[in-house]
C-alpha positions as CSV (number, residue, x, y, z in Angstrom):
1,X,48.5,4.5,30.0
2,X,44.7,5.9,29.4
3,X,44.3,6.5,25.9
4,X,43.8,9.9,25.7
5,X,40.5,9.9,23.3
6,X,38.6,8.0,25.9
7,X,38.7,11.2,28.0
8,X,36.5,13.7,28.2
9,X,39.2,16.4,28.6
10,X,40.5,15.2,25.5
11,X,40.7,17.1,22.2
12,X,37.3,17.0,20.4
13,X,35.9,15.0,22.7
14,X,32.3,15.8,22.6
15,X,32.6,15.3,18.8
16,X,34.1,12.1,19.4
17,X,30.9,10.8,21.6
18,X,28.9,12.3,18.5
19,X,30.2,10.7,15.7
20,X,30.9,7.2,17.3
21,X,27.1,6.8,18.6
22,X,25.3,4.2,16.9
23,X,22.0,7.0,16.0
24,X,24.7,9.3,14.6
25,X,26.5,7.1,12.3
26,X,23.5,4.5,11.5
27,X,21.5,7.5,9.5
28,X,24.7,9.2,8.0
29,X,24.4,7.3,4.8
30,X,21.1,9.1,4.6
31,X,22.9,12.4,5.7
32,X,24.9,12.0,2.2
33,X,22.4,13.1,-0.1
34,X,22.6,16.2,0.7
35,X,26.5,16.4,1.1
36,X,27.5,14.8,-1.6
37,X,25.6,17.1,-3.7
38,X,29.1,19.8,-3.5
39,X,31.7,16.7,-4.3
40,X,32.0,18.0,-7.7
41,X,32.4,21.5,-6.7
42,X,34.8,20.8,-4.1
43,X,37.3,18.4,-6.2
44,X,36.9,20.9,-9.0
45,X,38.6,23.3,-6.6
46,X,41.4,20.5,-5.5
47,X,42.6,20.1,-9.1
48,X,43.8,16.7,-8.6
49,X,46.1,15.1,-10.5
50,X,47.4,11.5,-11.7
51,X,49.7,10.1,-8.9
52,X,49.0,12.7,-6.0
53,X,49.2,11.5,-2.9
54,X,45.9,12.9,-0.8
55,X,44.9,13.4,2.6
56,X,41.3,13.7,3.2
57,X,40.1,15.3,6.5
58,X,36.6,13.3,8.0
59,X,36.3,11.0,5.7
60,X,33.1,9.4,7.0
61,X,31.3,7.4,5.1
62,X,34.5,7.8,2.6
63,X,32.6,8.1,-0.2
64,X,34.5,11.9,-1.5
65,X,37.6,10.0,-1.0
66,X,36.5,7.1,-3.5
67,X,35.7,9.9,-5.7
68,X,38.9,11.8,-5.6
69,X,41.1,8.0,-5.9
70,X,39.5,8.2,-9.6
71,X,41.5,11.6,-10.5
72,X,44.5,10.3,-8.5
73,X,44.6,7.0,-10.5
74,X,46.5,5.1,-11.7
75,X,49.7,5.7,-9.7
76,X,48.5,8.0,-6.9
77,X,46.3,7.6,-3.7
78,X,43.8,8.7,-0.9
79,X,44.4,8.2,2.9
80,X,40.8,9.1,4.5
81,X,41.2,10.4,8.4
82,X,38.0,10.1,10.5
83,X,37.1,10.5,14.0
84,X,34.5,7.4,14.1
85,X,35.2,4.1,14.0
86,X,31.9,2.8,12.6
87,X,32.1,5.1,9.5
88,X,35.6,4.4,8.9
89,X,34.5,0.7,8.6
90,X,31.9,1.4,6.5
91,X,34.0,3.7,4.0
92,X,36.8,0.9,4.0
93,X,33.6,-1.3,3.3
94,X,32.6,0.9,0.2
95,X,36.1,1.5,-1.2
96,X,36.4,-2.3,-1.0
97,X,33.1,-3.1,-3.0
98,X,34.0,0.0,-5.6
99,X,37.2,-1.6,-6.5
100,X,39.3,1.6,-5.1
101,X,42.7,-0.6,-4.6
102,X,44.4,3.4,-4.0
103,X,42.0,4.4,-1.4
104,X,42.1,3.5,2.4
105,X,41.0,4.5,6.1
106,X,42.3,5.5,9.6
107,X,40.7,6.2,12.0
108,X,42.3,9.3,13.4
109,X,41.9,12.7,15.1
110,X,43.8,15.2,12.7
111,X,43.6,17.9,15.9
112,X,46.5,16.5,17.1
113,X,47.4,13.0,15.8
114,X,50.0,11.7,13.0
115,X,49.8,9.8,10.3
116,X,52.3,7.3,9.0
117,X,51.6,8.0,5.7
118,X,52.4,11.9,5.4
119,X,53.7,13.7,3.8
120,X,50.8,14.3,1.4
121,X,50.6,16.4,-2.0
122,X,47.1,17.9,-1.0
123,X,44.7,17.5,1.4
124,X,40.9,18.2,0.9
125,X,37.9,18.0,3.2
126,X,34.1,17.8,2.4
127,X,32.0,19.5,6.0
128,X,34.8,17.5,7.6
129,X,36.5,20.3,9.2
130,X,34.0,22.4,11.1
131,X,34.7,19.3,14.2
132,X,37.4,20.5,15.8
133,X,37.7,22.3,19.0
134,X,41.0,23.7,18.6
135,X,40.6,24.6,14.8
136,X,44.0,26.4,14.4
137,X,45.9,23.6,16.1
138,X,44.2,21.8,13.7
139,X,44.9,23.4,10.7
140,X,48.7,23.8,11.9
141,X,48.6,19.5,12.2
142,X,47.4,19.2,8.8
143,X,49.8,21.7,7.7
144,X,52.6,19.3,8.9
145,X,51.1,16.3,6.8
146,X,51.8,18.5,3.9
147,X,54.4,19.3,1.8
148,X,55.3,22.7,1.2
149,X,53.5,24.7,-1.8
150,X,50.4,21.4,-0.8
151,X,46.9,22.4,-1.0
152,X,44.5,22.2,1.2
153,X,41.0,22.6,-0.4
154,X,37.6,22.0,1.8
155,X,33.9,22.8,1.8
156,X,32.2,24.3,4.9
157,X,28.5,25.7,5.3
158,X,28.0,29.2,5.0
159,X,26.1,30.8,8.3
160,X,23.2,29.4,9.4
161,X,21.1,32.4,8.4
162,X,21.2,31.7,4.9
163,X,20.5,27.8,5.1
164,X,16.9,27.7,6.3
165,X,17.0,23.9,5.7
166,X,18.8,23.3,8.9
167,X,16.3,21.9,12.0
168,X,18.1,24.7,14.3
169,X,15.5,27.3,14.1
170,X,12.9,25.0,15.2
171,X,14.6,23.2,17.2
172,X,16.2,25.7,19.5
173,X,12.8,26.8,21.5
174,X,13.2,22.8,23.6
175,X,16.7,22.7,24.0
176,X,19.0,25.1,26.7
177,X,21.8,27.3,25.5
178,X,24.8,25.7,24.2
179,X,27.4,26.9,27.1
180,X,30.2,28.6,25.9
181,X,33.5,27.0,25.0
182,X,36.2,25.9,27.6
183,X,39.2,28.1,28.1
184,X,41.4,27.7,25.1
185,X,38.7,25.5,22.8
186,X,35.7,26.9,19.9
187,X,32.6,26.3,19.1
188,X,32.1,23.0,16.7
189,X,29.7,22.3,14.3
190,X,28.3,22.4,11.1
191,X,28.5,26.7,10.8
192,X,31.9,26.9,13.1
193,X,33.6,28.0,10.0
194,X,30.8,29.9,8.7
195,X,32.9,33.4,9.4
196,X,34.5,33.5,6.3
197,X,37.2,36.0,7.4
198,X,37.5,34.1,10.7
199,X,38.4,31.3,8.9
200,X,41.1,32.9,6.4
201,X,42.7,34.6,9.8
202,X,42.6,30.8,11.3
203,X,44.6,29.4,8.1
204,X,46.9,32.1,8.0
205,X,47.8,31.4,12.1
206,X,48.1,27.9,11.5
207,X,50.5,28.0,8.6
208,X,48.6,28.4,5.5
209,X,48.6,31.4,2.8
210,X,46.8,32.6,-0.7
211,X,43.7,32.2,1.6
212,X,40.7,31.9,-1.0
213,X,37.1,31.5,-0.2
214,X,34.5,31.0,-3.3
215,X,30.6,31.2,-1.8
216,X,28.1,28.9,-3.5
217,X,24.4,28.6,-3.7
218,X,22.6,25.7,-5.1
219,X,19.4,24.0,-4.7
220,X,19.1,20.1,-4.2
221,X,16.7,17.5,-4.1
222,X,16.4,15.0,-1.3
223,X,14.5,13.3,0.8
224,X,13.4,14.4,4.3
225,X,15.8,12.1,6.0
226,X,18.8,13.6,4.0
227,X,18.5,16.7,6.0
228,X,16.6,15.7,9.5
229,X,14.8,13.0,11.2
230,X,12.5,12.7,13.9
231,X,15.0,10.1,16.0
232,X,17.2,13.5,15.6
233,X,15.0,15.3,18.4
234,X,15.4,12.6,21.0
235,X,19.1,12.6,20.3
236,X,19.9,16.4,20.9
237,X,18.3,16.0,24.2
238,X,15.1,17.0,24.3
239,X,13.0,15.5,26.4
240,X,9.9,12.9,26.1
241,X,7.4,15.1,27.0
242,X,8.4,18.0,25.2
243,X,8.7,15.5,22.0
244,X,5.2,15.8,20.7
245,X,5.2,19.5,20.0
246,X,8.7,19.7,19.1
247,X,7.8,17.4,16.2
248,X,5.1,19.5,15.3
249,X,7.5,22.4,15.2
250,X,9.8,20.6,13.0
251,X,7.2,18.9,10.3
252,X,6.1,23.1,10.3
253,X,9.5,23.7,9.2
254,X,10.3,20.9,6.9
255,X,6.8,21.5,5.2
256,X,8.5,25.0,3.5
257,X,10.3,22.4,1.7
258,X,8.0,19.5,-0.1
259,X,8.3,19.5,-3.7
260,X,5.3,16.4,-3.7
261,X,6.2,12.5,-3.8
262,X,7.7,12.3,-0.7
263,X,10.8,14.6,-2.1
264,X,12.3,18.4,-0.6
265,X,14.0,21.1,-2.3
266,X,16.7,22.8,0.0
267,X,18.1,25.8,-0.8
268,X,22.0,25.4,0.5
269,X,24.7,28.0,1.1
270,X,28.4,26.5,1.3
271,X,31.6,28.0,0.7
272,X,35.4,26.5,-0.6
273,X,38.4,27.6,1.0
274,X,41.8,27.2,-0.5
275,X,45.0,27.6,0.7
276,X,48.5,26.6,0.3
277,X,50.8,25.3,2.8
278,X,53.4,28.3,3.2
């Protein structure tokens, strides 16, 4: 039998290309400057507790999850989900060298697969769930992992109009319209959830009520390659000769940025939904 994420009519499948490819997940550590900059915010939100069993939804680099085993300790524990093998390995890595004993990885698709280890207290997710193609199949699957009166507590970006550090604006002039979703799937990415009432109306479909969403601003420090990179251009398809000038566009945009010493000072929008499993 074909296993059903090597297809490309499976679930999430373009995401699954994504965040397997070597590019992708060899400058993600890089990526987590600027993500992990909301980790407090968002486990503030969770209100974990001593022996809770938690699911975390894209665990990636698994990093949140290490963080959240700390405020589960001693007697509870993390299960990190993640689409790409490569970062799963590299969080199991991490968790490994930290001394996290109550944290672990699987690799897994929480569209539509199931975990062994369900059912959970909680479940949280930091940018993690802004992947999926079918969000409120989705969100009903992590509903079942659940038990009843569980949380479910997760960062997403706010829209893309009020987070001028993303590359998109100067990026979109060299690349073609993104064609619109298949019948039955949605848009993915990092401002798929940015709808705020969108959202809440996808939690409440899929099982989930008490629907909160808290908006945060913040501004953070990184460096360039926490928030774009020039391999970046090449990877989202545009082509060789177009490469020159759409590097020129994107060092314009970036520029907005520089603080001096090699360091940028991003204004970022995000937003924390909570909900509990009804």
């Amino acid at each position: 039998m074909t296993d059903p994420r090597s297809s490309d009519e499976a679930p999430n499948a373009a995401e699954r290309r994504r965040w397997n490819h070597d590019y992708w997940t060899s400058i993600w550590p890089k990526r987590e400057a600027l993500t992990d900059s909301v980790t407090d915010v968002l486990l503030e939100h969770a209100s974990l507790l001593p022996g809770m069993h938690l699911l975390e939804i894209g665990s990636g680099g698994g990093k949140t999850a290490i963080a959240a085993g700390r405020l589960v300790a001693p007697d509870g524990d993390v299960v990190g989900a993640d689409l790409s093998v490569q970062l799963t390995e590299l969080a199991t890595q991490r968790a490994k060298e930290a001394g996290a004993a109550n944290v672990r990885y699987s690799v897994a698709d929480m569209q539509y697969e199931t975990l062994d280890d369900r059912p959970f207290d909680a479940a949280i997710s930091q940018f993690g769930v802004m992947f999926f193609d079918e969000p409120v199949t989705a969100f009903t699957n992590i509903a079942k992992h659940v038990v009843r009166n569980g949380a479910l507590t997760f960062a997403c970006w706010q829209p893309f109009d009020v987070n001028p550090w993303h590359p998109g604006e100067a990026t979109a002039a060299f690349l073609p319209p993104v064609p619109a979703p298949a019948p039955g799937k949605s848009p993915t990415g990092p401002f798929a959830l940015a709808d705020a009432g969108a959202t809440a109306s996808m939690l409440e479909a899929a099982g989930w009520s008490d629907v909160a969403c808290t908006l945060y601003d913040r501004h953070v420090v990184v460096a360039r390659d926490a928030f774009v990179d020039d391999g970046q251009l090449a990877f989202m398809g545009i082509s060789e000769p177009q490469l020159p000038e759409a590097l020129a566009r994107l060092d314009a945009h970036t520029r907005q940025f520089e603080v001096g010493d090699g360091r940028y000072e991003l204004p970022i929008a995000f937003q924390i939904f909570t909900a509990t499993r009804a």
